[in-house]
TORFI-114838 format. One record per atom (N, C-alpha, C): residue number from 1; residue in one letter; atom name; x, y, z. Coordinates in steps of 0.001 Angstrom, whole numbers, plus 500000, padded with zeros to 6 digits. Layout:
N
   num   residuo   atomo        u        v        w
   NUM         A      CA        X        Y        Z
...
//
This chain:
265
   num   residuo   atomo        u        v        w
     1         X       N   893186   564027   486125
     1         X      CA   892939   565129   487036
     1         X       C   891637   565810   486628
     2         X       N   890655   565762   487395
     2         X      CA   889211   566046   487636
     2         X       C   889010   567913   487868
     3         X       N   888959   568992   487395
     3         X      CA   888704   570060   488258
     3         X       C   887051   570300   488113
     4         X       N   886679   570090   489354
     4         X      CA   885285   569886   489570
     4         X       C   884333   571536   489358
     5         X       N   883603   571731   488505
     5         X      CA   883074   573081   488621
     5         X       C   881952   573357   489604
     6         X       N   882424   573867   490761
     6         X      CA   881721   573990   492091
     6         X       C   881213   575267   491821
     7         X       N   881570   576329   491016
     7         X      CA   881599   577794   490891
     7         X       C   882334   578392   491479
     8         X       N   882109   579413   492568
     8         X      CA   883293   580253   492956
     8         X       C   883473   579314   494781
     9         X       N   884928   578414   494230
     9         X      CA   885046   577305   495415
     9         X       C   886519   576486   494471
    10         X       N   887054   575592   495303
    10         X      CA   887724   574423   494541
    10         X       C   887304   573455   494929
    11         X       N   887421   572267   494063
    11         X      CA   887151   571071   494159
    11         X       C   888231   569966   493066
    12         X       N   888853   569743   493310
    12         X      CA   890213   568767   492473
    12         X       C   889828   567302   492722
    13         X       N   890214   566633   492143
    13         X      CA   889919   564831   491908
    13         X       C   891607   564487   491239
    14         X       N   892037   563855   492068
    14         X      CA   893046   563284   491230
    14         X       C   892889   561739   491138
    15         X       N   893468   561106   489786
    15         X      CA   893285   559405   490363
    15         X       C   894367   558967   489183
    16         X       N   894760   557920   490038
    16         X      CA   896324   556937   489374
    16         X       C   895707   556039   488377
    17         X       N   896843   555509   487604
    17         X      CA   896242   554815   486475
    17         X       C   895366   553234   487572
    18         X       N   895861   552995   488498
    18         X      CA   895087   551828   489341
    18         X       C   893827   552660   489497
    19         X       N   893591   553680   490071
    19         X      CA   892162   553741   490370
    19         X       C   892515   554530   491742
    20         X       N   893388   554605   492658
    20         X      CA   893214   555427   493609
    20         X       C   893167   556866   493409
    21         X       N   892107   556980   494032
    21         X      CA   892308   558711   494058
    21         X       C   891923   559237   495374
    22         X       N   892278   560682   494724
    22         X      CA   892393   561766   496264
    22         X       C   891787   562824   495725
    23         X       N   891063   563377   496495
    23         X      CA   890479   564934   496703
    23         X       C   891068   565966   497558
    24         X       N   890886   566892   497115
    24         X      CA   891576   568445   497347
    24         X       C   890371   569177   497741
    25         X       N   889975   569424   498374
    25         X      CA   888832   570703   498794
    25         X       C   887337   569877   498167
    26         X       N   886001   570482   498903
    26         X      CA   884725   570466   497966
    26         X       C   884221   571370   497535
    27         X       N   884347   572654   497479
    27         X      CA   883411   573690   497824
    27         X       C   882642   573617   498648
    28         X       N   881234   574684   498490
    28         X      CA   880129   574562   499823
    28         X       C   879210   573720   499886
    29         X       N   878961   573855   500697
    29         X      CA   877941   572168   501009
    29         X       C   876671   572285   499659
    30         X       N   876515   572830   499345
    30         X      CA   875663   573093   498117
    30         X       C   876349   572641   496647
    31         X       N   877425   572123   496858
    31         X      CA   878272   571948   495619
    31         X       C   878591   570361   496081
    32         X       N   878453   569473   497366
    32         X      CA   878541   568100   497403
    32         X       C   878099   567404   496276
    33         X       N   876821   567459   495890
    33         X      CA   876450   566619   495089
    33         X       C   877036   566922   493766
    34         X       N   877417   567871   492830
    34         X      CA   878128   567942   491962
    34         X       C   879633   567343   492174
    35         X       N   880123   567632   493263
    35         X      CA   881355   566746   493666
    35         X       C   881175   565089   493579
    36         X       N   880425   564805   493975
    36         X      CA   879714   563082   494087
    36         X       C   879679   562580   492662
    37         X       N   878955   563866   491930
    37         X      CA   878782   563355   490645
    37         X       C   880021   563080   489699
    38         X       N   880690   564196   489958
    38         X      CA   881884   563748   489523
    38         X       C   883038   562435   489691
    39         X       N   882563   562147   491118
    39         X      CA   883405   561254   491612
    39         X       C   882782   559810   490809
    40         X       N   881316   559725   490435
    40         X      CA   880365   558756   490667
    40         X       C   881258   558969   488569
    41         X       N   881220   560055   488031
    41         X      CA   881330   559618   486477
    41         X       C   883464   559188   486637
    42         X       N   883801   559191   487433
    42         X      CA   885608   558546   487734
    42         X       C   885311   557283   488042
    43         X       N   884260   556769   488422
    43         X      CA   884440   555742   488847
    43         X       C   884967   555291   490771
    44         X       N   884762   556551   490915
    44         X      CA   885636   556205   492030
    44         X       C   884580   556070   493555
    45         X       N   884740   554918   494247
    45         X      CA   883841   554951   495050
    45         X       C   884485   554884   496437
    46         X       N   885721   555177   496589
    46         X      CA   886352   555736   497627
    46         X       C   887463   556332   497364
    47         X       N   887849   557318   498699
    47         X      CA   888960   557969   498627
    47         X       C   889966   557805   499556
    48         X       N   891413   557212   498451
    48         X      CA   892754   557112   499624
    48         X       C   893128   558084   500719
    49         X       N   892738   559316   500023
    49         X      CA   893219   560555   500695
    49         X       C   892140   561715   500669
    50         X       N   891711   563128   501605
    50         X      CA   890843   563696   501543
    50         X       C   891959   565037   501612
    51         X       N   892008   566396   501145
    51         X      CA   892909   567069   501219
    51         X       C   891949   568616   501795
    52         X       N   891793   568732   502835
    52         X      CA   891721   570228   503179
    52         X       C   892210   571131   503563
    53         X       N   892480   572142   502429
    53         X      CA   893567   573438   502173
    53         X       C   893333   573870   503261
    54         X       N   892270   574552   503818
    54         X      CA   892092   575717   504613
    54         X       C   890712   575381   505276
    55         X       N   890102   576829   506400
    55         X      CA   888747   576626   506672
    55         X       C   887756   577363   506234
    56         X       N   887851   578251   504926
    56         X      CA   886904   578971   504283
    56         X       C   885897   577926   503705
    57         X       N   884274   578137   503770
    57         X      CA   883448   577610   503467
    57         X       C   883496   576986   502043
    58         X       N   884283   577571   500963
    58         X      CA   884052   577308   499510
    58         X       C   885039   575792   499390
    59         X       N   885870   575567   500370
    59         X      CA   886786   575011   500388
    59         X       C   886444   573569   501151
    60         X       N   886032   573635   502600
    60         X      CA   885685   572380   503276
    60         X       C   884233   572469   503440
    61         X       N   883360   573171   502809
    61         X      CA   881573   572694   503523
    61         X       C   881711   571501   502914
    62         X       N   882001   571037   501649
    62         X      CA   881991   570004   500448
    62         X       C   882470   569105   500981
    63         X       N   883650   569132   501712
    63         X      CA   884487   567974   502239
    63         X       C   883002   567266   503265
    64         X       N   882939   568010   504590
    64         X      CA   882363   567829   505365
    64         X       C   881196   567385   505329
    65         X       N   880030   567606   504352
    65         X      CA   879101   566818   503899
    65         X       C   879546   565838   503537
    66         X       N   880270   565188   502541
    66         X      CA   880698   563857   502094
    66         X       C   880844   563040   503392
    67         X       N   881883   563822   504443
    67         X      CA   882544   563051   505030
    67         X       C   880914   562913   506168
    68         X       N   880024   563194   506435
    68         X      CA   878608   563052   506948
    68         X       C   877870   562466   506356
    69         X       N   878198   561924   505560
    69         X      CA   877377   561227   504819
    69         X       C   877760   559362   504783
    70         X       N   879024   559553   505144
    70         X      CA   879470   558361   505049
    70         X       C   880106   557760   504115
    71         X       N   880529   558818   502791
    71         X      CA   881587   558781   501690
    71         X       C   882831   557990   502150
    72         X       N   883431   557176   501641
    72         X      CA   884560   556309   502213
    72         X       C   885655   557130   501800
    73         X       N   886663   557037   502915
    73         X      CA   887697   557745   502512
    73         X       C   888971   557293   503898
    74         X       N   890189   556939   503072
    74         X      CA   891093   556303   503698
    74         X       C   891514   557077   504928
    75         X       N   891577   558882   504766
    75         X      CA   892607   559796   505771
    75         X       C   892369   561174   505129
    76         X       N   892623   561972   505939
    76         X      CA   892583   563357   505465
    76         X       C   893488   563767   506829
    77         X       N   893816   565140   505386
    77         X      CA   895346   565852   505939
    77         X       C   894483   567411   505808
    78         X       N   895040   568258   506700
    78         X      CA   894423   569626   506561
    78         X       C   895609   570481   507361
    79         X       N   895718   571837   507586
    79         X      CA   896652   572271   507768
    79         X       C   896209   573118   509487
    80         X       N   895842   572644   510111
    80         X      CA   895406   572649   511426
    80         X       C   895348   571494   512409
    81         X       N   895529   571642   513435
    81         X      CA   895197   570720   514544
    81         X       C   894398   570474   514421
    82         X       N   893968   569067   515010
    82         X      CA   892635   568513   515420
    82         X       C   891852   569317   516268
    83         X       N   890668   569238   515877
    83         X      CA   889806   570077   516612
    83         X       C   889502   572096   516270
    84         X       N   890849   572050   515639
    84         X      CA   891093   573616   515277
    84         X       C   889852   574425   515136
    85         X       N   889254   575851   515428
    85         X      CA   887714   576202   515634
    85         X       C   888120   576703   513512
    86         X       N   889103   577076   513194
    86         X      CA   888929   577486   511742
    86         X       C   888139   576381   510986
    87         X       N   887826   575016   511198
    87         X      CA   887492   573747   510847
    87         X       C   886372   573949   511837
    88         X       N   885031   574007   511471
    88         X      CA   884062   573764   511684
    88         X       C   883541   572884   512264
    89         X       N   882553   572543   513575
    89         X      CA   882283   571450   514426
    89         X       C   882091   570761   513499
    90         X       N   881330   571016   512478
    90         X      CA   880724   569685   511497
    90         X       C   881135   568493   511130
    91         X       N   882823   569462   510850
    91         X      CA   883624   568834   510143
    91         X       C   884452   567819   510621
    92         X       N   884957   567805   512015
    92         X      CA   885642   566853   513168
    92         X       C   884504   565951   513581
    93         X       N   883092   566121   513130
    93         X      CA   882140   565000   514013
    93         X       C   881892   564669   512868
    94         X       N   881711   565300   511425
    94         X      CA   881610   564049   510211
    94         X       C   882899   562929   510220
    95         X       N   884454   563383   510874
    95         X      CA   885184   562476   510412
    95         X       C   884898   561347   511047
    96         X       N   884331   560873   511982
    96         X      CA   883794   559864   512652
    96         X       C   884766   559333   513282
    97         X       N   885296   557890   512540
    97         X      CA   886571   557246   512575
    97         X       C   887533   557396   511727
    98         X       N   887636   558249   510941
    98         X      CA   888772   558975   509789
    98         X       C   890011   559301   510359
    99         X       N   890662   558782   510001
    99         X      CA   892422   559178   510596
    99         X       C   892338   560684   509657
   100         X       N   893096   561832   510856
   100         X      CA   893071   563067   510778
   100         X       C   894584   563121   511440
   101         X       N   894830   563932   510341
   101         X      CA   896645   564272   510289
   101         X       C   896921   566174   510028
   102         X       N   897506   566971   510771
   102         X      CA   897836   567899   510453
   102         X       C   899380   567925   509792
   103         X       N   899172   568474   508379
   103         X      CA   900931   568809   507845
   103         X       C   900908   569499   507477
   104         X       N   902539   569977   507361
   104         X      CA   902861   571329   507300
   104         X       C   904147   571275   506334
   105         X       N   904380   572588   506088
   105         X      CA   906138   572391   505039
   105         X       C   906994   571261   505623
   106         X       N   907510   570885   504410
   106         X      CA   908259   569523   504362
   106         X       C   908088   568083   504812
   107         X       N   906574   568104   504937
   107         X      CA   905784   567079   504442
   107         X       C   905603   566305   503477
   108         X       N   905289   565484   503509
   108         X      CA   905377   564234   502341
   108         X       C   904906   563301   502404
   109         X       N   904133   562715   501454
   109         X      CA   903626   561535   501549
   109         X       C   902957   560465   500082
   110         X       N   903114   559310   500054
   110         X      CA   902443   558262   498135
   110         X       C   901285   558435   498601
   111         X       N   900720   558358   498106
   111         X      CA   899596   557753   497744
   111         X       C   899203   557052   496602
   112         X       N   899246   555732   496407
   112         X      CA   899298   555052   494928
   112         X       C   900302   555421   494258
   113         X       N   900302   555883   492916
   113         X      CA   900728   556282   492065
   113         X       C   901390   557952   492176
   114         X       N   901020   558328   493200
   114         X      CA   901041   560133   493524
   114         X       C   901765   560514   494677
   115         X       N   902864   561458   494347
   115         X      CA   903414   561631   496042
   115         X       C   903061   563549   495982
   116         X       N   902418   563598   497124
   116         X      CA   902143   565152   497746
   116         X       C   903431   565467   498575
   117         X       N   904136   566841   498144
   117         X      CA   904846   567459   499038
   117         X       C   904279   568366   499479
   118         X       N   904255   568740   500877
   118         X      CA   903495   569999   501121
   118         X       C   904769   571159   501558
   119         X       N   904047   571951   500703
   119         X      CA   905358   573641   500682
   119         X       C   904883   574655   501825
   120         X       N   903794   574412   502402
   120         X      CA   903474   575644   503325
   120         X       C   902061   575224   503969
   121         X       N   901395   575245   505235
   121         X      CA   902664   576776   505810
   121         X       C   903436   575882   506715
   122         X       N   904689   576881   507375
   122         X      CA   905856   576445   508237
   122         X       C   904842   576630   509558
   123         X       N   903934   577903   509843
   123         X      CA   903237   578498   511003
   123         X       C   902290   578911   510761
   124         X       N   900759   578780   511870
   124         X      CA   899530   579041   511340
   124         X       C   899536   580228   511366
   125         X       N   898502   581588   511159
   125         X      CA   898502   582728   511703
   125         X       C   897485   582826   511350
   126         X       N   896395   584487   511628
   126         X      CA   895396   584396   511585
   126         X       C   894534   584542   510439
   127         X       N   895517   584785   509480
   127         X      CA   895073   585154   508099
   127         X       C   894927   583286   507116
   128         X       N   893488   582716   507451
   128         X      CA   893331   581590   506551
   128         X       C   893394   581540   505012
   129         X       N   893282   582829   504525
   129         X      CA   894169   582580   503173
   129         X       C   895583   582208   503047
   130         X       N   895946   583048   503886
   130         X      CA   897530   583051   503776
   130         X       C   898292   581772   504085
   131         X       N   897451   581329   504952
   131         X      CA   897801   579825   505664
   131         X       C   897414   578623   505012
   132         X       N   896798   579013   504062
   132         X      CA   896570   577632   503298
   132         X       C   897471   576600   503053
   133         X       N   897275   575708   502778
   133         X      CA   898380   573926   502463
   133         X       C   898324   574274   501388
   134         X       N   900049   574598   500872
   134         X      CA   899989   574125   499138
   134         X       C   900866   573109   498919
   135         X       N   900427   572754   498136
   135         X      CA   900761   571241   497581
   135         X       C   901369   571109   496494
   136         X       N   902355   570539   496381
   136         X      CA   902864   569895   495102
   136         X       C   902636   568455   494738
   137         X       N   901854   568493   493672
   137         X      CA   901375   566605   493668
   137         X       C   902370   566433   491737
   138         X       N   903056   565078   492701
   138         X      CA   903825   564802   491747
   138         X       C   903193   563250   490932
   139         X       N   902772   562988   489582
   139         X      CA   901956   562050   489055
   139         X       C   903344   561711   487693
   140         X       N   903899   560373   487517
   140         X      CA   904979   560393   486584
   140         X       C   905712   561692   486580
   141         X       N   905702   561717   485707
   141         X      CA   906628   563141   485458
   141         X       C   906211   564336   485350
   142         X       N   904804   564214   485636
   142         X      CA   904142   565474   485985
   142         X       C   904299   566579   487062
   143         X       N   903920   567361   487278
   143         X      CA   903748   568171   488889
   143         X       C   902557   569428   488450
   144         X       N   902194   569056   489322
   144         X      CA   900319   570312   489677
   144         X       C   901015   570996   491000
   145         X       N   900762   572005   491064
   145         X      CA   900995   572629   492375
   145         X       C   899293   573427   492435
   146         X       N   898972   573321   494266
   146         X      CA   897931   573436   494238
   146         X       C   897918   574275   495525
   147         X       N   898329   575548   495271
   147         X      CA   898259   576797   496355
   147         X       C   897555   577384   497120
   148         X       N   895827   576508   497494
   148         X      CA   894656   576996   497665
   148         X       C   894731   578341   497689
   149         X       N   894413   579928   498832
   149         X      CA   893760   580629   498467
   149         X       C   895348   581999   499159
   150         X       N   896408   581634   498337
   150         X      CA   897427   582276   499088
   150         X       C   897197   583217   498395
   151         X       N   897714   584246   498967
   151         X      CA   897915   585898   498591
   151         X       C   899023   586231   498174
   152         X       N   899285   587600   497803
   152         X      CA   900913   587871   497217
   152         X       C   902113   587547   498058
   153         X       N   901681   588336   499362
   153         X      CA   902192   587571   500367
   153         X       C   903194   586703   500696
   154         X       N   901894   585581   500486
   154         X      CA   902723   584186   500677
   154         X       C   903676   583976   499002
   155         X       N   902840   584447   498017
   155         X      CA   903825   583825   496970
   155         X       C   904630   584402   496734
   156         X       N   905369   586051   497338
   156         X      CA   906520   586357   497430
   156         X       C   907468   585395   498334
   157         X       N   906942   585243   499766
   157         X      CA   907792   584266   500518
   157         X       C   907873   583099   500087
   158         X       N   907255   582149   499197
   158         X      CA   907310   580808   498987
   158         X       C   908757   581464   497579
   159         X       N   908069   582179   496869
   159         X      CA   909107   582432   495664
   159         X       C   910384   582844   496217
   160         X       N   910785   582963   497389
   160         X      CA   911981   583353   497971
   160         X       C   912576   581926   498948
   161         X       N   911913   581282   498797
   161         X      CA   912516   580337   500114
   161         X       C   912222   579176   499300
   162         X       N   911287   578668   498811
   162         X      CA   910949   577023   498072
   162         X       C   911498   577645   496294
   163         X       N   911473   578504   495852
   163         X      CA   912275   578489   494837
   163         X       C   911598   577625   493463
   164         X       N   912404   576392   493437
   164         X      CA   912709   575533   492161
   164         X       C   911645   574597   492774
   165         X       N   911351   574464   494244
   165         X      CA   910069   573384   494528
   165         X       C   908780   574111   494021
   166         X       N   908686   575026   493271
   166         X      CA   907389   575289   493104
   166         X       C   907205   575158   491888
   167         X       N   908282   574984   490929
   167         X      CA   907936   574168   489213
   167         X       C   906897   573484   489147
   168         X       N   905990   573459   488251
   168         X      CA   905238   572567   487435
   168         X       C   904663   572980   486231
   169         X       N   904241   572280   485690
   169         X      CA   903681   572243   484415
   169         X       C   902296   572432   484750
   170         X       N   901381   572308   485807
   170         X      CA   899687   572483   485922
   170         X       C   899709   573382   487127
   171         X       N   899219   574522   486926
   171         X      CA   898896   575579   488013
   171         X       C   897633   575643   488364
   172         X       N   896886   575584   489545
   172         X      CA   895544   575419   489892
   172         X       C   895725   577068   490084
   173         X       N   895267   577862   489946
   173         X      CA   895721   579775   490128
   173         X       C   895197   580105   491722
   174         X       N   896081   580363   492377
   174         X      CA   895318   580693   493992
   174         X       C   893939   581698   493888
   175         X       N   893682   581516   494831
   175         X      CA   892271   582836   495297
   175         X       C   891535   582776   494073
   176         X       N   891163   582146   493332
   176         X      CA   890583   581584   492043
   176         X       C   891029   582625   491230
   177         X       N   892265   582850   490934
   177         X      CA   892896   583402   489897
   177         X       C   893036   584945   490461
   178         X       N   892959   585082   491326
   178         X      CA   893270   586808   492000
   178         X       C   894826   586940   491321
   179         X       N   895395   588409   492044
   179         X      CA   896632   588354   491852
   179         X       C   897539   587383   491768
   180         X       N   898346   587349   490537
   180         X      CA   899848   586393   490507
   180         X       C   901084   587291   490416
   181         X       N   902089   587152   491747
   181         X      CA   903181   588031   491439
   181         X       C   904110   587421   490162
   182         X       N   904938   588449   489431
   182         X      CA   906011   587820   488501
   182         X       C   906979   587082   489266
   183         X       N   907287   587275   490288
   183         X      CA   908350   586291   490585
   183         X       C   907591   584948   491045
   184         X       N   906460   584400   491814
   184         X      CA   905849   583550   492384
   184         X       C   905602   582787   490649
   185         X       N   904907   583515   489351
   185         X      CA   904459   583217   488296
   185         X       C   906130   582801   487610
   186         X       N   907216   583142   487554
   186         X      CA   908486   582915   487386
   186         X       C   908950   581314   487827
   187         X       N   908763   581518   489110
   187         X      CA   909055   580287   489377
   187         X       C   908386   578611   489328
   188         X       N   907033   579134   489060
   188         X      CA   906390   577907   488761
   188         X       C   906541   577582   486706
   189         X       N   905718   578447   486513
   189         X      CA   906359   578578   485344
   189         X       C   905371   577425   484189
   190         X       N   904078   577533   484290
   190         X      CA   903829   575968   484499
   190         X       C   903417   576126   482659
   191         X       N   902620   575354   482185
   191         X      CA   902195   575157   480927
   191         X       C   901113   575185   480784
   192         X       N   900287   575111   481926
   192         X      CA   898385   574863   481814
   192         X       C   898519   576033   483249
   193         X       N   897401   576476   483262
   193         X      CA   896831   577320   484433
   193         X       C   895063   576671   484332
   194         X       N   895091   576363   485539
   194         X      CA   893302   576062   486213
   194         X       C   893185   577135   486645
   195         X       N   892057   577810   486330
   195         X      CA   890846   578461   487277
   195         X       C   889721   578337   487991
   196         X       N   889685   577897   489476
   196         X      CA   888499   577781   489837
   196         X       C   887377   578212   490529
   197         X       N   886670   579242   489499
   197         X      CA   885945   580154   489693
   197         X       C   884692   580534   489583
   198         X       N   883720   580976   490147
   198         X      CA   881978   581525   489661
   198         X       C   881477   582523   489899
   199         X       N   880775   583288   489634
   199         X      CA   880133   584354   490214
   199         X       C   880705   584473   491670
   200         X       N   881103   586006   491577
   200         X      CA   881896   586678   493013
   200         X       C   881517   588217   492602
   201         X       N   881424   588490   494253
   201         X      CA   881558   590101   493906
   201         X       C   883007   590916   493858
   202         X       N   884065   589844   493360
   202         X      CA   885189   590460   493718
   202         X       C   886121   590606   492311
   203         X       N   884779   590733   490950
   203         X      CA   885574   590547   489827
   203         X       C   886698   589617   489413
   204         X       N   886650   588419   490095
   204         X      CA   887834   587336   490009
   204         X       C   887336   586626   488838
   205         X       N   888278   585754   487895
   205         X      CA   889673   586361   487870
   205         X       C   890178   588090   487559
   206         X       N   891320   587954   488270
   206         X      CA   891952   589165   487666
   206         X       C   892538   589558   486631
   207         X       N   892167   590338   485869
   207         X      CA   892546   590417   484264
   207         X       C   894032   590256   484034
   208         X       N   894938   590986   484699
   208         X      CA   896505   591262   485231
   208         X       C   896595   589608   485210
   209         X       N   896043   588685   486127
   209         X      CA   896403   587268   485736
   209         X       C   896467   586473   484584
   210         X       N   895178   587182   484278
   210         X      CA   895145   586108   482916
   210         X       C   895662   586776   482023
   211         X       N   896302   588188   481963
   211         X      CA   897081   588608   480937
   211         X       C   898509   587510   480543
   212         X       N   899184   587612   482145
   212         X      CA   900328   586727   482469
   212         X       C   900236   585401   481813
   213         X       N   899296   584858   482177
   213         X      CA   898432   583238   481815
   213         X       C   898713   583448   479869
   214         X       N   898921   584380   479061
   214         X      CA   898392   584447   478103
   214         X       C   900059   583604   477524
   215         X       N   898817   582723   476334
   215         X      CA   900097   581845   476054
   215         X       C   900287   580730   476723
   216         X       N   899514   580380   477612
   216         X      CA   899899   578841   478083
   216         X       C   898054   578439   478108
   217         X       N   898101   577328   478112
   217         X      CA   896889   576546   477951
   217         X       C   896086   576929   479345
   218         X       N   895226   577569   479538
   218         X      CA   893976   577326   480397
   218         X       C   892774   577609   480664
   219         X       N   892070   576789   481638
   219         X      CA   890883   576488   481770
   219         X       C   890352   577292   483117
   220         X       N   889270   577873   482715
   220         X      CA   888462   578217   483197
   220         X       C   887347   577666   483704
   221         X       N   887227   577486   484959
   221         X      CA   885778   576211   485050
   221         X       C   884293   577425   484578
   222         X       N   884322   578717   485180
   222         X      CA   882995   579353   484520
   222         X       C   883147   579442   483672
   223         X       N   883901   579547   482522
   223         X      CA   883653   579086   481082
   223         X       C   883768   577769   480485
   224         X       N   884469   576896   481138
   224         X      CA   884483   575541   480383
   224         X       C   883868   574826   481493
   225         X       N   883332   574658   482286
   225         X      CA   882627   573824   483306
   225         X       C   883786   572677   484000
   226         X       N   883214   571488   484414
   226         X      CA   884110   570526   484503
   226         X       C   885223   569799   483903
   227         X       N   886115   570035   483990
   227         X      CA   887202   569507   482826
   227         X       C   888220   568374   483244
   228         X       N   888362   567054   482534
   228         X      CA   889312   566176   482880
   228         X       C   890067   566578   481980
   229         X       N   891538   566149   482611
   229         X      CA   892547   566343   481802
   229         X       C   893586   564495   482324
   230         X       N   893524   564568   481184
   230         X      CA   895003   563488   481312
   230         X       C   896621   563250   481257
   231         X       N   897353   563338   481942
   231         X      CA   898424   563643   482302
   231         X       C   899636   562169   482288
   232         X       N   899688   561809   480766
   232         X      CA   900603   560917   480514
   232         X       C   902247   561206   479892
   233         X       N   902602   560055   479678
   233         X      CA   903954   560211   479536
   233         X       C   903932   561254   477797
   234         X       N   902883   560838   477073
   234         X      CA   902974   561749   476230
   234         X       C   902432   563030   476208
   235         X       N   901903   563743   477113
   235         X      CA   901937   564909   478379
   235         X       C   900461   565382   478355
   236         X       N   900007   566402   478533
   236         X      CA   898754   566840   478981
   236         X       C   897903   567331   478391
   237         X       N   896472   566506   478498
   237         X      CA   895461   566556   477213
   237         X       C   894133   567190   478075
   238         X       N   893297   567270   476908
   238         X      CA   891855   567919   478024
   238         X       C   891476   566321   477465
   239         X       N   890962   565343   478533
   239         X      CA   890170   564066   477954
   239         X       C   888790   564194   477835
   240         X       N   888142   565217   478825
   240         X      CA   886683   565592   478044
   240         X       C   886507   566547   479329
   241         X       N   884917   567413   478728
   241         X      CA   884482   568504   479250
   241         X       C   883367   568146   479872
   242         X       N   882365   568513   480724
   242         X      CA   881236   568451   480818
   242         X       C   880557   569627   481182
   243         X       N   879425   569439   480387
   243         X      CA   878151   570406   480561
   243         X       C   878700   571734   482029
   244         X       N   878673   572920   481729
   244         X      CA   878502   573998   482607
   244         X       C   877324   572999   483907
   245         X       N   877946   573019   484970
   245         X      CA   877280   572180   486072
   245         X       C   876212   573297   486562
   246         X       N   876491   574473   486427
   246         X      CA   874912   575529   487318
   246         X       C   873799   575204   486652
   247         X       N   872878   575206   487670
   247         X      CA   871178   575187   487352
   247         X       C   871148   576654   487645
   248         X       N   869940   577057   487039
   248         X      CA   869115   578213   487488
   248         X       C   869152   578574   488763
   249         X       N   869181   577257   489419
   249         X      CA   868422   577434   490999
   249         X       C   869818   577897   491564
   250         X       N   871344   577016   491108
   250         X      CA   872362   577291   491837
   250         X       C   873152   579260   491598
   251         X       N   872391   579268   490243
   251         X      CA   873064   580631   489878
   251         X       C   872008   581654   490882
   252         X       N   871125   581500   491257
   252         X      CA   869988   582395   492061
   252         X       C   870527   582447   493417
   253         X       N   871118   581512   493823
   253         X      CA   871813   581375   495330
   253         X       C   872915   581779   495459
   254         X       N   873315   581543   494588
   254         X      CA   874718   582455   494006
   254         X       C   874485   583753   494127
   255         X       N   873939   583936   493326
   255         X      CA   873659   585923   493275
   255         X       C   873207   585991   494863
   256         X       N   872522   585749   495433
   256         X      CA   872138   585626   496625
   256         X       C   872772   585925   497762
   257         X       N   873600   584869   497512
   257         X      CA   875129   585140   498118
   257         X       C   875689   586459   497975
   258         X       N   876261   586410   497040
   258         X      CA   876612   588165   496612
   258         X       C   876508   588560   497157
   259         X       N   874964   589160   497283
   259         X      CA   874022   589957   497704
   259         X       C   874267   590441   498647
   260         X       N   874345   589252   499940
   260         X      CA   874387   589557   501314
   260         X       C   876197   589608   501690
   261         X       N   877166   589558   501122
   261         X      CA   878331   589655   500980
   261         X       C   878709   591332   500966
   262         X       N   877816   591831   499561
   262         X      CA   877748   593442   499470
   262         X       C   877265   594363   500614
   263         X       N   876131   593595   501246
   263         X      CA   875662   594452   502343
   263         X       C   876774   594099   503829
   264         X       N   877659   593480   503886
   264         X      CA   877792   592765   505189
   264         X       C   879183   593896   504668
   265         X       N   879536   594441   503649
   265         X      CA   880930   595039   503516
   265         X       C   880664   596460   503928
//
């Protein structure tokens, strides 16, 4: 399991001991090629599966360049209709000929070595955080749950209704580590917490999280950059790190960003 350091965005890589793998989000189209790169040091030169949580920019610009580019990739699942306007023209005319599937709770599906259950949502609404696809990806005896950008919200209602389906041992932290309620943090319960996070004007992570977090193993991509981890029967290792992925140029666009984020509030 790949967590790609896009900065403040997700980007996940998963791949089976054969070699198939699947992606979870890219970040923004400015973060493709660090995604590529990653894919290019896995080895992996196509993808069984393409996974888009939601339609916030940090999440599918990444997808959508790849998929414009002509990146091979078996299918992608996202949590909207075809055509949906939250999904960007870009993004329905990069899939070209890409089989495009909308799922929703109690969904399911292998892929290789990996079966995805999807826990939410039951119904779209207008709030695209809230509506995000979370995922439970089950690898041997592992489980990652991967909540893209839900709010308390949702992880009061998921912690009330999915319960014991939201166990795992690898927590990707929603909203790149924003609020975690105790009961939503109760029920997963996991052993590792991911953060995937960069420069924001929104002070993320939240300290209150990573207080909670304290005591179980995790990673921070703005402090530890790209991180593989390996997830065998003798259980979960960091297999290596790489180099903090920002250039100068990406941290300047970054702030940039900010910038015009602060004035637009």
């Amino acid at each position: 399991l790949v967590v790609v350091d896009v900065g403040y965005g997700l980007s996940v890589l998963v791949q089976d001991p054969s070699g198939t793998a699947l992606l979870v989000d890219g970040g923004y189209d400015e973060e493709a090629p660090v995604v590529r790169e990653a894919l290019t040091q896995a080895g992996v030169d196509s993808l069984a599966l393409m996974v888009a949580s939601h339609g916030h920019g940090d999440h599918l610009e990444g997808l959508t360049r790849l998929l414009r580019e002509g990146f091979p990739v078996g299918r992608v699942i996202g949590n909207v209709p075809p055509g949906h306007g939250s999904f960007d023209s870009l993004f329905w005319r990069g899939l070209g000929g890409v089989p495009y599937r909308q799922v929703g709770a109690g969904d399911s599906m292998t892929v290789g070595g990996m079966t995805l259950h999807v826990l939410h949502p039951d119904t779209l609404t207008g709030d695209l955080n809230e509506s995000s696809m979370v995922v439970r990806l089950t690898m041997g005896s592992h489980r990652v749950l991967l909540p893209g950008d839900i709010g308390v919200d949702t992880q009061e209602l998921l912690a009330r209704t999915r319960n014991d389906a939201l166990r795992a041992d690898i927590l990707v932290a929603p909203h790149h580590g924003d609020l975690i309620t105790a009961r939503f943090w109760k029920c997963v319960d996991p052993a590792w917490v991911l953060v995937p996070v960069g420069p924001n004007p929104w002070e993320l992570p939240d300290t209150t999280s990573l207080r909670v977090a304290a005591g179980r193993r995790l990673i921070d991509t703005r402090c530890d950059g790209t991180v593989v981890l390996s997830l065998g029967e003798e259980g979960i290792a960091v297999a290596c790190r790489s180099p903090h992925s920002f250039t100068e140029r990406r941290e300047a666009e970054m702030a940039a960003r900010i910038r015009r984020w602060r004035r637009a509030q």
